[in-house]
C-alpha positions, 0 to 999 in steps of 0.5 A: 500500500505504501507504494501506491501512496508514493506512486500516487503523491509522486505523480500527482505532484510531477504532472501539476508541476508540468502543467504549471510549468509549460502555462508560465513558459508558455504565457512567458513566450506569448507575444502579442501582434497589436496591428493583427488585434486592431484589424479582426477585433472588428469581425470579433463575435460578441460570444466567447469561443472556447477552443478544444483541448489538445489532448495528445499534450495532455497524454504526453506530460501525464506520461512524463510524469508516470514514467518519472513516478515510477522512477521515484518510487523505485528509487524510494524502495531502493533506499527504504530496504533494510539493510543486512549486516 
């Protein structure tokens, strides 16, 4: 049971620091064209458009962080044996 918790606590905490990582990076790397802004705010609609997700992002960095999941929690089990001797 304890390495299901170290699996869980350890994935949950890897793919929250990915996604919040990639929004600073992305939002960090955002730049604005005004000139383009000006010009379609004219053929704006009046409701807001939500995109849909990109899924294959999503799946790469829960991967990502399973993968190094896995990693911990077999270097947690490594460090944790008791040694003889």
């Amino acid at each position: 049971m304890k390495k299901y918790i170290v699996f869980l606590f350890s994935f949950l905490l890897i793919f929250m620091t990915i996604q919040i990582g990639s929004g600073i990076v992305l939002t960090w790397l955002y730049t604005p064209d005004p000139a383009k802004l000006w010009s379609e705010a004219a053929q704006a609609p009046a409701e807001v458009q939500f995109v849909r997700p990109n899924f294959g992002m999503l799946f790469i960095s829960a991967m990502l962080a399973s993968m190094t999941s896995l990693l911990i929690m077999k270097l947690f089990q490594r460090f944790s044996r008791p040694r003889r001797g």
